[in-house]
C-alpha positions in Angstrom: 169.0 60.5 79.4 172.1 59.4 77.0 173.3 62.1 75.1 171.5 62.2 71.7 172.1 63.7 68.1 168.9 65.3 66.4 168.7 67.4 63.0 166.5 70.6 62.5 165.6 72.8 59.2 163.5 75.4 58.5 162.8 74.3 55.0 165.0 76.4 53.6 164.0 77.1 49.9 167.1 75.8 47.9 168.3 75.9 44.5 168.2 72.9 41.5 171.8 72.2 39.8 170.5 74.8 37.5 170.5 77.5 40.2 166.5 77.7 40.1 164.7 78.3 43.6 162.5 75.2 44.1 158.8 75.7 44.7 157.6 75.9 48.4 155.9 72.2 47.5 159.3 71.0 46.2 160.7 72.0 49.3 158.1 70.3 51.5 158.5 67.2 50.2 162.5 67.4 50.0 162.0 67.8 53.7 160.3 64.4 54.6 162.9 62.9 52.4 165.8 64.2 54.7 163.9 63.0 57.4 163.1 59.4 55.9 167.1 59.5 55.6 168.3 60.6 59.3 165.5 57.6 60.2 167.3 55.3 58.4 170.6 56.0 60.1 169.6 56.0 63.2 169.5 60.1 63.7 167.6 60.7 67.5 165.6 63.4 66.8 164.6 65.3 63.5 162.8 68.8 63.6 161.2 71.4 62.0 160.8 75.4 62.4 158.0 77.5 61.6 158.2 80.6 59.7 156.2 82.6 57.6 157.9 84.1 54.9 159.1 83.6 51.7 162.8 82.0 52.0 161.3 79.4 54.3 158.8 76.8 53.2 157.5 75.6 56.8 154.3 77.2 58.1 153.0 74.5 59.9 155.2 71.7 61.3 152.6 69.7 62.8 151.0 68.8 59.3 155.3 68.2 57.7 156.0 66.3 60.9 152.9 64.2 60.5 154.0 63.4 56.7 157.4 62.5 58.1 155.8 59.7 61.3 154.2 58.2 58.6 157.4 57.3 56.6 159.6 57.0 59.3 159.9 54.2 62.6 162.1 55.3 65.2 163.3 59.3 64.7 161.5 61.3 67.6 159.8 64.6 65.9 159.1 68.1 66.6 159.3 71.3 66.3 162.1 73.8 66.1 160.6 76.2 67.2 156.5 76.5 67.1 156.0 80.4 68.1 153.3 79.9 70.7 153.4 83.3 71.2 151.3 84.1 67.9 149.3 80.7 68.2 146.7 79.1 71.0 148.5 77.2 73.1 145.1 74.7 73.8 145.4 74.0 69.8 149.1 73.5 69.7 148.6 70.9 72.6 145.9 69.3 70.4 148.5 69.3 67.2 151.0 67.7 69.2 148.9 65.5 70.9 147.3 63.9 68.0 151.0 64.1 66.0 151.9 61.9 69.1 149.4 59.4 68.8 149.9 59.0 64.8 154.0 58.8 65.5 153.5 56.2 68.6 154.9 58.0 71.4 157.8 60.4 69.0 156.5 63.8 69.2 158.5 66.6 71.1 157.9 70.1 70.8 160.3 73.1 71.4 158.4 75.7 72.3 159.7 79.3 71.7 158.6 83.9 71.3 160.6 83.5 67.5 162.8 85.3 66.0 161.4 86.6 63.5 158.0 88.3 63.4 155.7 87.6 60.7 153.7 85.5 62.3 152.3 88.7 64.8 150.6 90.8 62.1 149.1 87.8 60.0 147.4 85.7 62.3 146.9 89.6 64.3 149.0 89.8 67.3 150.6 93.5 68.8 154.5 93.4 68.6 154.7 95.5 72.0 152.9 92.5 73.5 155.9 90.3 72.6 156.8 89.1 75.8 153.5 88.9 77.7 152.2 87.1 74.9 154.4 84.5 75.5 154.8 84.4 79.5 150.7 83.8 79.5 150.9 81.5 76.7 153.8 79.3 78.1 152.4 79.3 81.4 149.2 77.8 80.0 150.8 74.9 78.3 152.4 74.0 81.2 149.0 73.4 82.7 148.1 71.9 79.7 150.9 69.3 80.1 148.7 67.8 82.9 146.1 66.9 80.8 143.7 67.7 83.7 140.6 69.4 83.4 142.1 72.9 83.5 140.8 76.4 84.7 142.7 79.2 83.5 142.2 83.0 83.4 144.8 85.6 81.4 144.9 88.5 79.2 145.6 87.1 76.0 142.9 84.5 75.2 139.7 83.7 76.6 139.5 81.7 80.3 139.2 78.4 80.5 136.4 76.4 83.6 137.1 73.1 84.2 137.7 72.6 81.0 139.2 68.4 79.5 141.4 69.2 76.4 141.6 66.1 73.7 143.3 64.0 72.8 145.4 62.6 75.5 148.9 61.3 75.2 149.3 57.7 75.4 151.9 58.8 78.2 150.7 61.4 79.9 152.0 64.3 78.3 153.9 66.0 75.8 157.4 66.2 76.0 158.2 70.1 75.7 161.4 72.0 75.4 161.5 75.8 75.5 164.1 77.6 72.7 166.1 80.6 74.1 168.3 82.7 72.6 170.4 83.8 75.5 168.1 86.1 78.0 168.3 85.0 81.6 164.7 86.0 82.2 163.9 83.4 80.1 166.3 80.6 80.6 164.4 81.5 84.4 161.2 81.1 82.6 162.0 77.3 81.2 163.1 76.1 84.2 159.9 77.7 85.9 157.1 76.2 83.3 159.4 72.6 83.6 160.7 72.5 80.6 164.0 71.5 79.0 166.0 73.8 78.0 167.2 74.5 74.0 170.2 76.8 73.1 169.6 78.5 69.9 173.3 79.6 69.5 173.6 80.9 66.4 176.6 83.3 66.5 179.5 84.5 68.2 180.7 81.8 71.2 179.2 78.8 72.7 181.2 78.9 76.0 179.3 82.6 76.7 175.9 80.5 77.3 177.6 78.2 80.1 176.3 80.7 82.5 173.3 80.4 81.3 173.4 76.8 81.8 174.4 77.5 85.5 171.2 80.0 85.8 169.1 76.8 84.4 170.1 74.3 86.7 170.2 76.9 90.0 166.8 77.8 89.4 165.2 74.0 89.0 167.3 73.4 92.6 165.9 76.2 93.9 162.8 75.3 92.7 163.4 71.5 94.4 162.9 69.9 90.8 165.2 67.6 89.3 167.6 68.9 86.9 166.2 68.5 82.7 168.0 68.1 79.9 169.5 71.1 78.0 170.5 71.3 74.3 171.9 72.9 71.7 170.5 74.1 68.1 173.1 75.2 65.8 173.8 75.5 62.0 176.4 73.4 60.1 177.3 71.2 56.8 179.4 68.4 56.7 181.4 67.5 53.8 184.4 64.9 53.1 186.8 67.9 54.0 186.7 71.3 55.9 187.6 73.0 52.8 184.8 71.3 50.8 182.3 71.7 53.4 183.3 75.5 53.6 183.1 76.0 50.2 179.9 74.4 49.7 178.0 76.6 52.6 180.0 79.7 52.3 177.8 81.3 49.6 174.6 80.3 50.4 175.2 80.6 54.0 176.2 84.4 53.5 173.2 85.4 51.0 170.5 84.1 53.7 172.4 86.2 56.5 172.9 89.2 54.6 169.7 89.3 53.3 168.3 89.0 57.2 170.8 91.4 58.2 169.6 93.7 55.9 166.0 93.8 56.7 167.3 94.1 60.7 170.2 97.0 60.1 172.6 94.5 59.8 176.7 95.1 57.6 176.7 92.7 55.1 178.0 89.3 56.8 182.0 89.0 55.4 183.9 86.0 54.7 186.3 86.6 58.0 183.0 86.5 60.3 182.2 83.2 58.8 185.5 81.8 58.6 185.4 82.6 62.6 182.1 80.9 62.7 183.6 77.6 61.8 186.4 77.9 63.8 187.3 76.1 67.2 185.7 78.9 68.8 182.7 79.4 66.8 179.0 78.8 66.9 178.7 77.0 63.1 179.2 73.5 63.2 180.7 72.9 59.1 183.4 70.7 58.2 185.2 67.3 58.2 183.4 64.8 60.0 186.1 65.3 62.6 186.3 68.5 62.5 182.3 69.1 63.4 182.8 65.9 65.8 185.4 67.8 67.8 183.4 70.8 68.4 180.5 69.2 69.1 181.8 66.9 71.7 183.6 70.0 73.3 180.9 72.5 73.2 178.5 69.5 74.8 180.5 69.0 77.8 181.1 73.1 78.2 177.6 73.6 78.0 176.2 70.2 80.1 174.4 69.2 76.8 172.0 66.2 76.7 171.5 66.9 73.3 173.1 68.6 70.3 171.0 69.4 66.8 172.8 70.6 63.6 170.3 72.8 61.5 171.7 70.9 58.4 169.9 73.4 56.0 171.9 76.8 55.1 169.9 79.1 52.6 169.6 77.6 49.3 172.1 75.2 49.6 170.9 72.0 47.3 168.8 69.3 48.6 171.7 66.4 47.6 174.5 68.5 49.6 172.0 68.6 52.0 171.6 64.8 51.7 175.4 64.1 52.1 175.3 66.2 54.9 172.6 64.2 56.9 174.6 61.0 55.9 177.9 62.1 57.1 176.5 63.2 60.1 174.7 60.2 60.6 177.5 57.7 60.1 180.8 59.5 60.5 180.4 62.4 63.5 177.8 60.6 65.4 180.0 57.7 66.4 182.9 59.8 67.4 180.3 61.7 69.6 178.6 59.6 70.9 182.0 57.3 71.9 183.2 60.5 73.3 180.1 61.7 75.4 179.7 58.0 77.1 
């Protein structure tokens, strides 16, 4: 697999020039336009993330990625993440599978428990069953990835007897990546469903998840399975300069993570945290096009990436700097990358 350069949002709700927070429909189709743009300049992968709540406009990627195959030729698509662990994981098969058909062949989906947990109590899942939830769940697609007739027995939905799920892929099945956030139990759990491994590193220092990495790959060897791809999901903004680019993200980036931190117990994020963010050293990926170039190429050989996404969207930061972002990316760091990573 050659190294590749995606993009991700949540469908951040952003501000107008006036400082108005757009409508969740505004938002929506904002989103297919970044993606019609990353398509046009040759961006690998673009995704989305589910949430349910009310800073984030994305509730259901499948029907926003669908939107974007229908405007768009060669971007893959996916999610970032779908939280199977409050959904049925037969139904997100189906949703991917049919998302694959209408996009030709460019549907992905990265798999993950979520970070947030909203989704439990409206669609009437038990928070103490976080984990199991998601080890039945997971385990299940993976059989689902067969597309075989399946038979299936847990705790957590009803059993399945020689049971066909439709559609089928045009190529067999879907290609599926599980998100982690940095447990070991469930870097072990990727590599033991088969699936590629994502990197949500959103804080504090990539080169602390190279073990993880490590743990990733021993376990596939173990298991006598080819090694899979591993990547990385990571926030940043690119702008002409570090300083502009700082600038830019700085406020918006710090009202979205204080106002998390808040509802989780969280100090207030301060501008020395984020200025360490964006430094060599850091997890966010905001400046210069050489600047986010640099780190990316450094923290992808570190890590043994096959692929690195930017999670363009910070907060209510506005749809054009969002824009500019996606083209900088696009034509400025992804060269120097991708020269670098050959």
């Amino acid at each position: 697999m050659d190294f590749q350069l995606g993009l991700g949002t949540f469908g951040d709700v952003t501000v107008d020039d006036d400082g108005r927070l757009l409508e969740h429909h505004e938002v929506l189709r904002n989103v297919v336009e970044e993606a019609k743009l990353a398509d046009r300049l040759g961006i690998d992968f673009f995704g989305v993330g589910e949430h349910h709540r009310e800073d984030f406009a994305v509730t259901a990627p499948e029907v926003v990625l669908a939107a974007i195959a229908s405007e768009t030729k060669n971007i893959r698509i996916g999610s970032a993440v779908t939280v199977l662990s409050s959904d049925d994981p037969v139904r997100v098969y189906q949703r991917f599978a049919t998302l694959d058909a209408i996009s030709e062949g460019r549907a992905e989906v990265i798999l993950g428990r979520g970070s947030f947990t909203e989704s439990f109590p409206l669609f009437g899942y038990a928070l103490n069953e976080y984990g199991r939830l998601f080890e039945e769940k997971a385990s299940l697609f993976t059989e689902l990835r067969n597309e075989e007739a399946i038979t299936w027995r847990g705790t957590t939905r009803p059993p399945l007897t020689n049971q066909m799920v439709y559609p089928k892929t045009e190529d067999g099945s879907i290609v599926t990546w599980i998100g982690v956030g940095g447990s070991p139990d469930s870097v072990i759990r990727a590599a033991r469903n088969s699936a590629r491994l994502m990197l949500a590193i959103i804080g504090g220092q990539p080169s602390r998840f190279a073990p993880l990495v490590e743990l990733y790959f021993k376990t596939l060897d173990e298991m006598g399975q080819d090694r899979l791809p591993v990547g990385v999901h990571s926030p940043g903004h690119v702008a002409d300069s570090d300083e502009q680019a700082i600038e830019e993200v700085w406020p918006h980036h710090q009202a979205l993570f204080s106002k998390i931190g808040k509802e989780r117990g969280w100090p207030p994020m301060s501008r020395a945290q984020f200025e360490h963010g964006v430094g060599p050293d850091g997890a966010l990926y905001v400046g210069s096009p050489e600047t986010v170039a640099r780190k990316i190429i450094k923290n992808s050989k570190l890590l043994n990436l096959s692929r690195f996404d930017m999670k363009y969207s910070n907060g209510t930061l506005p749809h054009p700097k969002l824009m500019k972002s996606i083209e900088l990316y696009a034509t400025k760091v992804a060269p120097l990358v991708l020269e670098a990573m050959r």
